[in-house]
N, C-alpha and C positions, 0 to 999 in steps of 0.2 A: 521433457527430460525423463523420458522412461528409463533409460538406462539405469539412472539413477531410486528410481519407483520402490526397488523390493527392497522387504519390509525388513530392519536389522535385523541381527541377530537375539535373542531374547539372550537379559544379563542376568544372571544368577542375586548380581548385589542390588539392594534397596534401593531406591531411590532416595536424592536426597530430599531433607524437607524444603517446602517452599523459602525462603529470602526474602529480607524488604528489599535488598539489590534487584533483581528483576522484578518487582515491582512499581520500584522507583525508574527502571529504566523504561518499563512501557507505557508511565504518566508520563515522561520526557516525551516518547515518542508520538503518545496521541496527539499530546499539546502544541509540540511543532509540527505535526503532519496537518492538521487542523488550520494552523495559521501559515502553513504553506499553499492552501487554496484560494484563502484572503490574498496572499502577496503573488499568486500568477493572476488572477480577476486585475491586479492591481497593475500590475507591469506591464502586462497583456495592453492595454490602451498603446502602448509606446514601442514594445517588441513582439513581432509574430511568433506564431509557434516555434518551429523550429529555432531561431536564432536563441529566445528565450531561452529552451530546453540546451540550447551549446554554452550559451554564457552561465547558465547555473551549476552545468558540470565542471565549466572550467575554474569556477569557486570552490565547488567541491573538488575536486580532483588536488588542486594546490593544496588545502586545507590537510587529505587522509594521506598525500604523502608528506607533507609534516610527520605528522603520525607516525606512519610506518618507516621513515628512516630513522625518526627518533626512538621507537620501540626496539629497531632493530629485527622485526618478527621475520622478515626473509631469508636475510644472515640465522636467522634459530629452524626454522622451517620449511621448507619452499615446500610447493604443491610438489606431487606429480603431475604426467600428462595427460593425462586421462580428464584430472581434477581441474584442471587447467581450461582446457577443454569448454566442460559443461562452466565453469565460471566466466567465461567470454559467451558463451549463447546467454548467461543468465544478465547481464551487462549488457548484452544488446537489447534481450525482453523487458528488462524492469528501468533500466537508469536511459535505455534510449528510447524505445516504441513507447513504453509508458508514457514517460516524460511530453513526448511530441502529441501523442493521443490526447493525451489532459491538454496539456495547455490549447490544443485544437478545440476540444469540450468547451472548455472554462471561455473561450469568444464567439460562444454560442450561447451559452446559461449563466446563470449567476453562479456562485461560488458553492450557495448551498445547494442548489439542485443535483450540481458536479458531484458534491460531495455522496450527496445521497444514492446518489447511481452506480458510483465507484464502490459504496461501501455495502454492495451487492456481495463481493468477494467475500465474504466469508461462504455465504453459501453454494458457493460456485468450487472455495477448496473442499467443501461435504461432496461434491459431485466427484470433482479429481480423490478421493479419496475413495469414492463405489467403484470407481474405476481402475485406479491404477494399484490400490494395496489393497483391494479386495472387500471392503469393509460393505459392499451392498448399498440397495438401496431403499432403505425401511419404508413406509408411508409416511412416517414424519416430516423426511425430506422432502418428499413428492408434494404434501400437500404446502411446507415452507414456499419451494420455488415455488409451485402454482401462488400463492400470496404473493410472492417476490413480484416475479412479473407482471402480475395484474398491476403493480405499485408502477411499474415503468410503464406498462401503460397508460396509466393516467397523467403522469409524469409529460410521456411523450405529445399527450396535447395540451399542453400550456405551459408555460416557463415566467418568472416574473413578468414578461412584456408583455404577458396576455396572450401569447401567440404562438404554435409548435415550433417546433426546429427538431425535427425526425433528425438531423444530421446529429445536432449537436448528442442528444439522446442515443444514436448508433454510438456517436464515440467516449462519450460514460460508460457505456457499458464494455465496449473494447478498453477500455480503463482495464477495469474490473477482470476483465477475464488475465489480460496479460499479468494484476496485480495478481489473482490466485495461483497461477500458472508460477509466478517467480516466486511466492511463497513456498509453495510445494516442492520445488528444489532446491528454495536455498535452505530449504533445514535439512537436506539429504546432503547438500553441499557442507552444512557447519560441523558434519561427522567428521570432515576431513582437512579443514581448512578453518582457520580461525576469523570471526570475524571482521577486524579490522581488514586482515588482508585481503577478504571476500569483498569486503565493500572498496575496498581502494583498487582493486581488476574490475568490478564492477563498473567503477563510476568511471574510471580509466578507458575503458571498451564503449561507454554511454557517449562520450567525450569524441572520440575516433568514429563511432554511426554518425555524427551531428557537426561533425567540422564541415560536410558539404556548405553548411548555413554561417560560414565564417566572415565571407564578404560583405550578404547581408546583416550579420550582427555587426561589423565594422561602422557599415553606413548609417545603421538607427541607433546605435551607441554614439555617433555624432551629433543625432537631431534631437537623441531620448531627454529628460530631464532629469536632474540628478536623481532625484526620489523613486524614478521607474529605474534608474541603476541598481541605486544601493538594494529597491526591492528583489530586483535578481541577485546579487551579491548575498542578499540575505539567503536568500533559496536556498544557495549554494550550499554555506557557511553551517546554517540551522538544521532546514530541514532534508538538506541531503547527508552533509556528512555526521552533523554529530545524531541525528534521526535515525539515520540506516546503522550507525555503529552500534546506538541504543536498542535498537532494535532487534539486529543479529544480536544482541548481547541475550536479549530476556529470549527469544527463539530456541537459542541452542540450550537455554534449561527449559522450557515448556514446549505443551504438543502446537502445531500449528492452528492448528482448528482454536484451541482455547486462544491463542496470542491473536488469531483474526476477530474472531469474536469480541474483543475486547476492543475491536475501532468502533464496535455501536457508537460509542461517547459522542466523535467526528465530527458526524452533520450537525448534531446539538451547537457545538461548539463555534463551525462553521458557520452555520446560520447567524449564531449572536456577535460574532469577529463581525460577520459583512455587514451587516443592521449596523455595528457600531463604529467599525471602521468607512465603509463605503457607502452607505445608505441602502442596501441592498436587503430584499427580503421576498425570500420564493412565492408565487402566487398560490392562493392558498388550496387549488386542486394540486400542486405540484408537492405542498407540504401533506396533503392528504394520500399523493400516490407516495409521497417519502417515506412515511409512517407505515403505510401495507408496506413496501421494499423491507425497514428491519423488521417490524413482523414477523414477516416471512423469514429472515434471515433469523430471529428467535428459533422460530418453528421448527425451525430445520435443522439447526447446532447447536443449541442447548438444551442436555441431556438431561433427564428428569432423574432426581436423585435415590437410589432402589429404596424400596420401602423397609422401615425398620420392623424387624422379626418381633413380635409378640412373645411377650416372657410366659413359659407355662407354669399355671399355676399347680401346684402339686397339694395331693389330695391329702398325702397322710398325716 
């Protein structure tokens, strides 16, 4: 989404101050993104990748147009086409390659490993950010990723079953990159388009890449059990629409870097869902390369706060 890359215009007025509203809306979102790991680990037993990833758009999808005809925000607004545009490429990288990527991860690893690999992205949007708005690339960063990745390597050789899956580890990390990539523009995207309606083309375009898997989810939606339903139902429902709504909401008041930053919570989180709900629990070189990953994701994006000036003492 380079088009989109340069850097606004600087505004003359203040910023406002922070909100418990965006606050509140990116504890919603940790909390459901978190226990959206748990319920693909969960449903994954019963539906494959892809089909997964089609039946939880098509929860989500019904769900944000509720919303949006209820809002009426089209009738007030429409994109242009341009905006338009980049918000179908961002619907195809986040609500469908995402989607298909993870749930391929998550039936390779356990829930928390996923997690941990995925929540690389923040410091992958410090890289899109040397890159695409100029902001360089300090040593801090350099030596985060170097931490970062040594975490995914050790990661890569063992997984709760005691055993690698390079594969599943490749696709954590294609998680990750597609999830920084769709962050990075979709806060260039909420300059111009309001959230709801960003996440309703979003998940709408996610919906249309993943109807090829429509037959197939027909067929295991016959043999699934209710509980691997309802746990895709939920995906839908939770952690895509009202998650990504909550989401875009606290985005379009903070920077991106701070809002990614703030999934460190995730793996914690995840880890204790799967132990509690599934029995599941990363093996502990996998917990030891997850710990270097945020480390390193510290190291690299959060900024040391400048030192306060020394008051002078005056002589007379």
């Amino acid at each position: 989404m380079t088009a989109l890359a340069s850097p606004p215009a600087p505004s003359t007025s203040p910023r406002p101050a922070p909100t418990f509203l965006p606050i509140a809306a990116t504890a919603v979102t940790i909390v459901l993104w978190a226990s959206a790991f748990v319920g693909i680990r969960s449903a994954g037993h019963d539906y494959s990748a892809g089909p997964l990833a089609l039946g939880r758009l098509l929860a989500g999808s019904v769900v944000l147009t509720v919303a949006v005809l209820i809002s009426g925000r089209l009738r007030a607004r429409r994109p242009d086409r341009q905006t338009l545009l980049w918000a179908l490429v961002w619907g195809v990288a986040w609500f469908g390659l995402y989607n298909v990527a993870l749930n391929l991860a998550e039936q390779r690893l356990d829930a928390g490993t996923a997690a941990l690999l995925v929540n690389l992205a923040p410091v992958l949007v410090a890289v899109l950010a040397g890159l695409l708005l100029g902001e360089g690339f300090p040593a801090r960063l350099m030596i985060g990723m170097a931490v970062a990745f040594s975490g995914v390597t050790i990661i890569a050789v063992t997984t709760s079953t005691g055993r690698g899956d390079l594969l599943g580890v490749v696709l954590g990390v294609a998680s990750a990159v597609l999830y920084a990539l769709s962050a990075t523009g979709q806060k260039r995207l909420l300059a111009r388009i309001d959230a709801l309606t960003l996440t309703w083309i979003g998940c709408l375009t996610g919906t249309v890449v993943t109807l090829p898997f429509a037959p197939t989810l027909i067929s295991q939606a016959a043999e699934a059990p209710a509980s691997a339903t309802l746990s895709m139902i939920y995906l839908g429902v939770f952690p895509t629409a009202v998650a990504f709504l909550t989401w875009g909401y606290a985005l379009s008041r903070t920077s991106v870097g701070r809002l990614a930053a703030s999934t460190y919570v995730v793996p914690p989180l995840v880890v204790l869902l799967s132990w509690t709900l599934l029995g599941e629990v990363p093996g502990l070189l996998a917990l030891a390369g997850g710990v270097l990953c945020l480390s390193g994701v510290g190291i690299a994006t959060l900024r040391r706060s400048a030192p306060t000036p020394q008051r002078q003492v005056s002589n007379s």
